[in-house]
N, C-alpha and C positions, 0 to 999 in steps of 0.2 A: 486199575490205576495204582501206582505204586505211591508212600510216603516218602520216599527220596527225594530230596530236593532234584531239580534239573541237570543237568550235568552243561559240558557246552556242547555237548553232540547236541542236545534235544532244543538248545536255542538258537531262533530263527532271526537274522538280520534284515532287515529290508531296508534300502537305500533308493530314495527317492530324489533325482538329481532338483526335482525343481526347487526344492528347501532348500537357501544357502545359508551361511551364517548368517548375513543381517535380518536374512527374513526368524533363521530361529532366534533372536536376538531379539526382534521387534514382538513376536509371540510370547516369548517371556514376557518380556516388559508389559505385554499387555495385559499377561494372567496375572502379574504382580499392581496392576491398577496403574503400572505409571506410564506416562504418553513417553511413547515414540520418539524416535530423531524425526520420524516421518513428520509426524504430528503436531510436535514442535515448532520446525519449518512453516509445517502449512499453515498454523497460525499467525506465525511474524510474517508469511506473505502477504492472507487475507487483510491482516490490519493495517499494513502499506497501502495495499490496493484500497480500502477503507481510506484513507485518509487523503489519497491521489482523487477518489472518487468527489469526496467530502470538499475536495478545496477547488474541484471543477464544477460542482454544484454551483457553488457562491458567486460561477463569472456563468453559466450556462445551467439551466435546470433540466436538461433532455439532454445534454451530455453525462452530468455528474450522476443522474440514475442510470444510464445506460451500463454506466462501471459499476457500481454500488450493486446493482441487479445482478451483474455477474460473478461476482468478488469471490462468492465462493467455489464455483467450477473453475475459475481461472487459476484461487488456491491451490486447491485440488492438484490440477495438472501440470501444475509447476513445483510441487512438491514431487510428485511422482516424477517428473523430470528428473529432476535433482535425485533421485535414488538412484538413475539410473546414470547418471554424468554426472562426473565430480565437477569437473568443469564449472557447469550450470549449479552443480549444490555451493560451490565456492563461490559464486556470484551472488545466489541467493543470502548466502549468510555474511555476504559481505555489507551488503544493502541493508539487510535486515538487523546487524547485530552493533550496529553505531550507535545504540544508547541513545541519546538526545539530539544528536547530531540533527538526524531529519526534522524533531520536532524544534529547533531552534533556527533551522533554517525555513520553516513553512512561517513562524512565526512572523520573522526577518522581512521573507516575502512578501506576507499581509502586513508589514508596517510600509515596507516602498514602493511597494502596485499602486496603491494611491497618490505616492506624489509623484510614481512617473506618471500616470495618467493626468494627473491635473496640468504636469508639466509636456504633457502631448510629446514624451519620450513614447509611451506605448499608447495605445488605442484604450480610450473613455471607458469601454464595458469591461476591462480587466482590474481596473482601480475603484471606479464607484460603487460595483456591487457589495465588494470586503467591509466599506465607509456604511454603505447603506443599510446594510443590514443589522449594524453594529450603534450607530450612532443614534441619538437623541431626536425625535421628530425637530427639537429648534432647530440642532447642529445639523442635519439633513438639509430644511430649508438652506440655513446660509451656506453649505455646501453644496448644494445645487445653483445659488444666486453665483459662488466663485468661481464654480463650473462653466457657466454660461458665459461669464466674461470674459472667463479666459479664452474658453472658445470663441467669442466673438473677435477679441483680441489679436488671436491668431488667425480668422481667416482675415483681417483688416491688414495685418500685418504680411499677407500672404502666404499662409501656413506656417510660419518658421516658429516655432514651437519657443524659441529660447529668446524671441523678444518682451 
């Protein structure tokens, strides 16, 4: 063996079609400790999905775990989507990167589910459970007592919700 440095005759290339850039991009980044676009994504998926799970829970308890159960495969494979269709990554980060948007709209929600419900705009079990779970054993009772009349009201009334 000789002490001569290599020359380029003696160095050997291999090219391995399956590595593209973003995957050798994503391997850096990975040897350098910092997460992913991948990874990124799939966490503002998971927390979506989290919080979709989270606020079906509060109207159905065997729905809202059905999602919550799944939250992170569904992550998963919607991320991996998205690497592969910009399409779908543009969707994803379109949904995902509104800032407060969602959480000021879920708020919003659980302020007037319950008075469409009391006002029999939407169906009782969308609106009481948000109230119910949140409110004061008193404020339950008399929210339950206004519940009832209103109901009563309206079937006396013949359903019509806005009498």
């Amino acid at each position: 063996m000789s002490d001569k440095p290599p020359s380029d005759q003696d160095t050997v290339f291999t090219f391995d079609p399956t590595v593209t850039v973003p995957k050798a991009r994503q391997a850096a980044s990975a040897a350098r400790g910092a997460k992913t676009v991948h990874e990124k994504r799939q966490e503002r998926v998971y927390s979506l999905i989290m919080k979709v799970g989270t606020t079906a829970f509060a109207v159905n308890q065997f729905d809202g775990l059905c999602i919550i159960e799944r939250a992170e495969e569904a992550a998963e494979a919607l991320a991996t989507l998205a690497d592969e269709n910009k399409g779908v990554a543009k969707v994803i980060d379109n949904m995902t990167l509104t800032g407060g948007y969602l959480t000021v709209a879920a708020v919003i929600l659980s302020m007037i589910a319950p008075i469409l419900a009391y006002h029999g705009i939407i169906p009782q079990k969308f609106g009481l459970p948000v109230i119910a779970a949140t409110a004061p054993e008193s404020a339950q009772a008399v929210l339950a007592a206004q519940m009832a009349e209103q109901m009563a009201r309206q079937q006396a009334d013949g359903g019509n919700p806005a009498a």
